[in-house]
PDB file as gemmi writes it, atoms N, CA and C in Angstrom:
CRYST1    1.000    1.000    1.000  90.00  90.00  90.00 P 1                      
ATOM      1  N   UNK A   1     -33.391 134.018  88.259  1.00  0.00           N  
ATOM      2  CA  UNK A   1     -33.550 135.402  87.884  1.00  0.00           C  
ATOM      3  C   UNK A   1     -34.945 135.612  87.314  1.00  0.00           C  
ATOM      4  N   UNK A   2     -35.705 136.562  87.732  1.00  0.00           N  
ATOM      5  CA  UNK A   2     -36.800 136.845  87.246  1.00  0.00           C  
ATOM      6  C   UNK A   2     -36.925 137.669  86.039  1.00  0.00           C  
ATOM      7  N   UNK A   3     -37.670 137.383  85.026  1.00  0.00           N  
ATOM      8  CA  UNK A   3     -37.644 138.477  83.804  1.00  0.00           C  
ATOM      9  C   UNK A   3     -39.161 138.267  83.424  1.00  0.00           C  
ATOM     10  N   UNK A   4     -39.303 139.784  83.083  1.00  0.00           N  
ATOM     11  CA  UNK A   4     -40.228 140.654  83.171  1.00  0.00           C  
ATOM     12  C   UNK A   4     -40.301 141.117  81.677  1.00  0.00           C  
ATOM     13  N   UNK A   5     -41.861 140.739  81.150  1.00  0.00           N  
ATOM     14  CA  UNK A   5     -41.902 141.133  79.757  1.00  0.00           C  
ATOM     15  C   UNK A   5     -41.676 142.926  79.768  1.00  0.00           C  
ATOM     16  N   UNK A   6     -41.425 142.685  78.391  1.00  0.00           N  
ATOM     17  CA  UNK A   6     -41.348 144.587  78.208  1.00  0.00           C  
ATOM     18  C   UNK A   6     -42.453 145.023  77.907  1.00  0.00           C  
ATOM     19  N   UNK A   7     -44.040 143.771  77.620  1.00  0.00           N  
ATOM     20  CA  UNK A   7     -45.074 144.452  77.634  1.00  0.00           C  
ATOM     21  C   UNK A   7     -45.413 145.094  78.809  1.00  0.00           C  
ATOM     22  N   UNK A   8     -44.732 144.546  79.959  1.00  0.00           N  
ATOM     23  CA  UNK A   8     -44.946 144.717  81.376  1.00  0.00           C  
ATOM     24  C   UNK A   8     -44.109 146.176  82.016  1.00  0.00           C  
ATOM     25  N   UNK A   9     -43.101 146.218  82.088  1.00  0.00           N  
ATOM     26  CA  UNK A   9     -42.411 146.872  82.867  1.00  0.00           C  
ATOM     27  C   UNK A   9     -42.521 148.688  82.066  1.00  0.00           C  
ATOM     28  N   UNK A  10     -42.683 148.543  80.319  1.00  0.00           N  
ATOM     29  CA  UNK A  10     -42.525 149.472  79.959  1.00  0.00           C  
ATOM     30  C   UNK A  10     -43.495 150.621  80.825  1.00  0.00           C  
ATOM     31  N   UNK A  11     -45.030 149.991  80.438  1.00  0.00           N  
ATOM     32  CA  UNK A  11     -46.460 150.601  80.583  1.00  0.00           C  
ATOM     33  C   UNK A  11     -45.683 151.096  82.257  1.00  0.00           C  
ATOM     34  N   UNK A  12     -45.464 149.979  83.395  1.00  0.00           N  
ATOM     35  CA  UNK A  12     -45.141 150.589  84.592  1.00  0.00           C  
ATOM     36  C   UNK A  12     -44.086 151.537  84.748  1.00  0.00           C  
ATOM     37  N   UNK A  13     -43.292 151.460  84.177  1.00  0.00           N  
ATOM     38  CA  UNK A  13     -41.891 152.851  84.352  1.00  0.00           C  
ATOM     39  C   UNK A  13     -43.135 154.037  83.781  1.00  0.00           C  
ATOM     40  N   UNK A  14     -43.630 153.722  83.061  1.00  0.00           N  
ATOM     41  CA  UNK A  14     -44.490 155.080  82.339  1.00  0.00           C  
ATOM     42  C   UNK A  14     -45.581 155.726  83.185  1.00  0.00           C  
ATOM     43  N   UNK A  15     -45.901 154.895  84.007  1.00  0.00           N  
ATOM     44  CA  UNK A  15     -46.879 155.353  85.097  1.00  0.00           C  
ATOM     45  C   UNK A  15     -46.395 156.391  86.234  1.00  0.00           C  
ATOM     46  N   UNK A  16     -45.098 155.170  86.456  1.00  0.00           N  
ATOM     47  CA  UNK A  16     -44.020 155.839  87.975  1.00  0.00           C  
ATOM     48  C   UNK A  16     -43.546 157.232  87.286  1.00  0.00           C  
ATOM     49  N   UNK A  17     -43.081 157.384  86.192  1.00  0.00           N  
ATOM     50  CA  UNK A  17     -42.706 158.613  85.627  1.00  0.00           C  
ATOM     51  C   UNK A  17     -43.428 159.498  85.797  1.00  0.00           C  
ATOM     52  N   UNK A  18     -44.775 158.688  85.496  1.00  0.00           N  
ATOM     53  CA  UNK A  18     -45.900 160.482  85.463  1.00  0.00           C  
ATOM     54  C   UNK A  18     -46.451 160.595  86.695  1.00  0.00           C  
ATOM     55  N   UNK A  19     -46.367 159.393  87.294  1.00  0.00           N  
ATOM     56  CA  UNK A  19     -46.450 159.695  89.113  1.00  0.00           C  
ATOM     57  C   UNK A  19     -45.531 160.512  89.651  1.00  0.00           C  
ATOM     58  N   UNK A  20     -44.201 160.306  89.498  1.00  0.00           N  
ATOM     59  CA  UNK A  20     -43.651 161.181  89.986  1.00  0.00           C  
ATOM     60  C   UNK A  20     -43.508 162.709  89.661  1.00  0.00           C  
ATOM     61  N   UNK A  21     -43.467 162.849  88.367  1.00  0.00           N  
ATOM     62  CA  UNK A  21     -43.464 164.208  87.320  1.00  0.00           C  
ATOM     63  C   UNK A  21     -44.791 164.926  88.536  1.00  0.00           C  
ATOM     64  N   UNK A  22     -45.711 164.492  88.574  1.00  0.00           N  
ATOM     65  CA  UNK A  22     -46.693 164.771  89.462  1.00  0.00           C  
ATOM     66  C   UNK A  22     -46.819 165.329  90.798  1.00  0.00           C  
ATOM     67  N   UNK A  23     -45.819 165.094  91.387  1.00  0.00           N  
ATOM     68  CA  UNK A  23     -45.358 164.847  92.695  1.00  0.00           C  
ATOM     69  C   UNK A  23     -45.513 166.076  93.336  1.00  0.00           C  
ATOM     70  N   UNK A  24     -46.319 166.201  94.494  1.00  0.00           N  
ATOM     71  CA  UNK A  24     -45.775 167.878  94.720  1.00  0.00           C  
ATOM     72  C   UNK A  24     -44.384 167.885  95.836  1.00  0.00           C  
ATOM     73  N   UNK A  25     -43.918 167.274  96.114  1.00  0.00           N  
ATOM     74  CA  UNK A  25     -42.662 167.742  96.647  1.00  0.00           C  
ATOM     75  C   UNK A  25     -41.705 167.530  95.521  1.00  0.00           C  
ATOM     76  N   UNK A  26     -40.901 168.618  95.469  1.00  0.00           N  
ATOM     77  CA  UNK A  26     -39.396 168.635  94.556  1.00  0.00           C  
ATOM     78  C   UNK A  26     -38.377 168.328  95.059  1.00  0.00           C  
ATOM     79  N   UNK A  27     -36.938 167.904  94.217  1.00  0.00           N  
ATOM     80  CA  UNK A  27     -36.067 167.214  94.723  1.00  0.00           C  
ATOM     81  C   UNK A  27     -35.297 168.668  95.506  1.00  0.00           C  
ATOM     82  N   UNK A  28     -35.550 169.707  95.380  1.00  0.00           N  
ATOM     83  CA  UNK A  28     -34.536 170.664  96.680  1.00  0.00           C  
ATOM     84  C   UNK A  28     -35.716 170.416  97.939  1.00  0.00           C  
ATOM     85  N   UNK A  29     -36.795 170.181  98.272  1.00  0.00           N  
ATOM     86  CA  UNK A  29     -37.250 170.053  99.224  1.00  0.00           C  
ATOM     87  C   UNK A  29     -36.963 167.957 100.048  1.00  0.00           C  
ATOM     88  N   UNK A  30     -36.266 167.545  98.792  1.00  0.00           N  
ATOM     89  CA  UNK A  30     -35.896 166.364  99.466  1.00  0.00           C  
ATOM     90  C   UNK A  30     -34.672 166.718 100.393  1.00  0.00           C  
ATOM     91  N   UNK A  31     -33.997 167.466  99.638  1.00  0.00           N  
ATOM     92  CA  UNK A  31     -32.681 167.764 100.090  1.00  0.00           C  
ATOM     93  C   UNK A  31     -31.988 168.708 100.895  1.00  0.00           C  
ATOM     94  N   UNK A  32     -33.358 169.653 101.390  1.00  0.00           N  
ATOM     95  CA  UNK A  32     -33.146 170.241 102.025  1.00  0.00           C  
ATOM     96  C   UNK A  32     -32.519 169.995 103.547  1.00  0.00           C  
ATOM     97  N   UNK A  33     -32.510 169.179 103.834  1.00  0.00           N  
ATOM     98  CA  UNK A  33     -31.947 169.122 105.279  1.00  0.00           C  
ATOM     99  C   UNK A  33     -30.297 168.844 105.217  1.00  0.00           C  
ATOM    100  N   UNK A  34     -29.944 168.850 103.994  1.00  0.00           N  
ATOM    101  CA  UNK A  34     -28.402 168.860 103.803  1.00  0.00           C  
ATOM    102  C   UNK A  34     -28.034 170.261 103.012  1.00  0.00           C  
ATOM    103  N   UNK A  35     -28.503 171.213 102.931  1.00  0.00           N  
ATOM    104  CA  UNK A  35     -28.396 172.380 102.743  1.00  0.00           C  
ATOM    105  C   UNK A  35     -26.925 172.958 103.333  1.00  0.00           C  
ATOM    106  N   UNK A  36     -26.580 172.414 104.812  1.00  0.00           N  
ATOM    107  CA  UNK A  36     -25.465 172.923 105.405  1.00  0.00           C  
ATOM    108  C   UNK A  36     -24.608 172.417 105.283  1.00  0.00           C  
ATOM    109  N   UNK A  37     -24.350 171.351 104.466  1.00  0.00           N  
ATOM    110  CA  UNK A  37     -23.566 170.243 104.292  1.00  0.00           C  
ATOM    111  C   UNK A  37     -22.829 170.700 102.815  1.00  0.00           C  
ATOM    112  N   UNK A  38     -21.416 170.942 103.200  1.00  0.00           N  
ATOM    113  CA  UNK A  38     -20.954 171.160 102.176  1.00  0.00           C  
ATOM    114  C   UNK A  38     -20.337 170.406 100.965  1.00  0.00           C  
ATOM    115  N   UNK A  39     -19.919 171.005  99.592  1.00  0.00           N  
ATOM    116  CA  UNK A  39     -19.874 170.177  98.453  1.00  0.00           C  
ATOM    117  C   UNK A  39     -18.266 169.223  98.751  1.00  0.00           C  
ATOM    118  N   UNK A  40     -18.413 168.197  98.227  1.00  0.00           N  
ATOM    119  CA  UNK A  40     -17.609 167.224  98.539  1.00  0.00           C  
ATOM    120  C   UNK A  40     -17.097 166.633  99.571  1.00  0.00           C  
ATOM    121  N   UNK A  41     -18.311 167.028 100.351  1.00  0.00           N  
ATOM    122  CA  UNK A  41     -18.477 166.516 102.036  1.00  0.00           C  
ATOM    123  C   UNK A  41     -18.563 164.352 101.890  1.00  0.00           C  
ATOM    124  N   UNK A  42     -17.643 163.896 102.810  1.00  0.00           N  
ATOM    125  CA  UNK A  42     -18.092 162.357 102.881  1.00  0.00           C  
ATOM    126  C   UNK A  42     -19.216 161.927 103.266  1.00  0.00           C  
ATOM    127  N   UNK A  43     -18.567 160.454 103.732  1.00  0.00           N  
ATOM    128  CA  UNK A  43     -20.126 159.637 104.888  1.00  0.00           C  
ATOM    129  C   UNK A  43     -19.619 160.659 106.125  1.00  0.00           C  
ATOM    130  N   UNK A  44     -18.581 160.370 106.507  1.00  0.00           N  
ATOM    131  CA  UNK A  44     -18.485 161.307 107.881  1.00  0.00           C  
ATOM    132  C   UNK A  44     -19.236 162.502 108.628  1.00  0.00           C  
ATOM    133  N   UNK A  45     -19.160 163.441 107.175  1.00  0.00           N  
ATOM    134  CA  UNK A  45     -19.286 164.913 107.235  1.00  0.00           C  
ATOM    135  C   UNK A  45     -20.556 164.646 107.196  1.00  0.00           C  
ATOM    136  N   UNK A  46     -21.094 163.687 106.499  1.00  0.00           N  
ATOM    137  CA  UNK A  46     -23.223 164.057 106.680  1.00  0.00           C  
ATOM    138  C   UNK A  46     -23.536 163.491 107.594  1.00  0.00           C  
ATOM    139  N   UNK A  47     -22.688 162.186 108.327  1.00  0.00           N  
ATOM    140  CA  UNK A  47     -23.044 161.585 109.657  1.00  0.00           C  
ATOM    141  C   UNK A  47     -23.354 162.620 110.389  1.00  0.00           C  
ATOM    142  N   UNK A  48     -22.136 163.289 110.537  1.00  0.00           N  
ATOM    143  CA  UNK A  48     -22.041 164.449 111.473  1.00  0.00           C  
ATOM    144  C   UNK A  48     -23.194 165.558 111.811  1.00  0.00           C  
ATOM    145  N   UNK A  49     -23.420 165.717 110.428  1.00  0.00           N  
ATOM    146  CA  UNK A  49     -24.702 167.256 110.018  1.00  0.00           C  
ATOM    147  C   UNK A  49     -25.584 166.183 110.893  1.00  0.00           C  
ATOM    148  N   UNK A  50     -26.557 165.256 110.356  1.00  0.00           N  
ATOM    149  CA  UNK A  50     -27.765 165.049 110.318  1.00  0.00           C  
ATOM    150  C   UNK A  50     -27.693 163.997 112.232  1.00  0.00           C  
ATOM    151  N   UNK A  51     -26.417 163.617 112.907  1.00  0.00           N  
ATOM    152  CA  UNK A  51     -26.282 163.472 113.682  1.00  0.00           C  
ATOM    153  C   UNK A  51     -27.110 164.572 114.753  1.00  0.00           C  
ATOM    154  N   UNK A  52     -26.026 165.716 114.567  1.00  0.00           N  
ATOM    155  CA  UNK A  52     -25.942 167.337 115.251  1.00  0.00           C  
ATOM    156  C   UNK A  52     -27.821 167.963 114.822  1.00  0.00           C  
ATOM    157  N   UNK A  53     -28.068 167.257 113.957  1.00  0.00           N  
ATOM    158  CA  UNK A  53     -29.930 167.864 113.803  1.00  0.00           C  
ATOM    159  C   UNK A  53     -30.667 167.497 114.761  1.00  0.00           C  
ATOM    160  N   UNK A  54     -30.075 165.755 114.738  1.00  0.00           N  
ATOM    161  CA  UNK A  54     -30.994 164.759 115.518  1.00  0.00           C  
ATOM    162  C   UNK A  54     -31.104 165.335 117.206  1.00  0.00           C  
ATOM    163  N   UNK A  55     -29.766 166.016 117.394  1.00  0.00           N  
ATOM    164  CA  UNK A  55     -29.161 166.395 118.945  1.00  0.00           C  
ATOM    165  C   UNK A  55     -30.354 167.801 118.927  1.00  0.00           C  
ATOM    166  N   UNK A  56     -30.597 168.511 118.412  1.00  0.00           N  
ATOM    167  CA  UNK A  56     -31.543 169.252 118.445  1.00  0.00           C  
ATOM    168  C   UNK A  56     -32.914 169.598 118.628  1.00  0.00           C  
ATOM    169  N   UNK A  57     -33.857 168.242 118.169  1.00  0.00           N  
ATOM    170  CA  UNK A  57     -34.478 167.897 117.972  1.00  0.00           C  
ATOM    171  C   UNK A  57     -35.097 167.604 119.627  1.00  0.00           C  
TER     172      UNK A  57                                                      
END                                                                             
């Protein structure tokens, strides 16, 4: 098992944080392509959506 000082990992989570905080895409533009996909949809139901996109495409 590898372990990683906390002088180490802290400084890096603190970077990735403000890298991402940074970010210009937002998490509804991650998620946008499941927009049609409804709430408490399975694996099935998003197979299906992002299947039926691909067929479009």
């Amino acid at each position: 098992m590898l372990v990683v000082p906390r002088n180490v990992y802290v400084p890096m989570l603190s970077w990735l944080t403000q890298k991402m905080s940074n970010s210009s895409s937002s998490a509804a533009d991650d998620d946008a392509h499941l927009d049609e996909v409804p709430d408490g949809a399975g694996c099935t139901e998003i197979w299906e959506h992002l299947s039926d996109g691909r067929d479009d495409d």
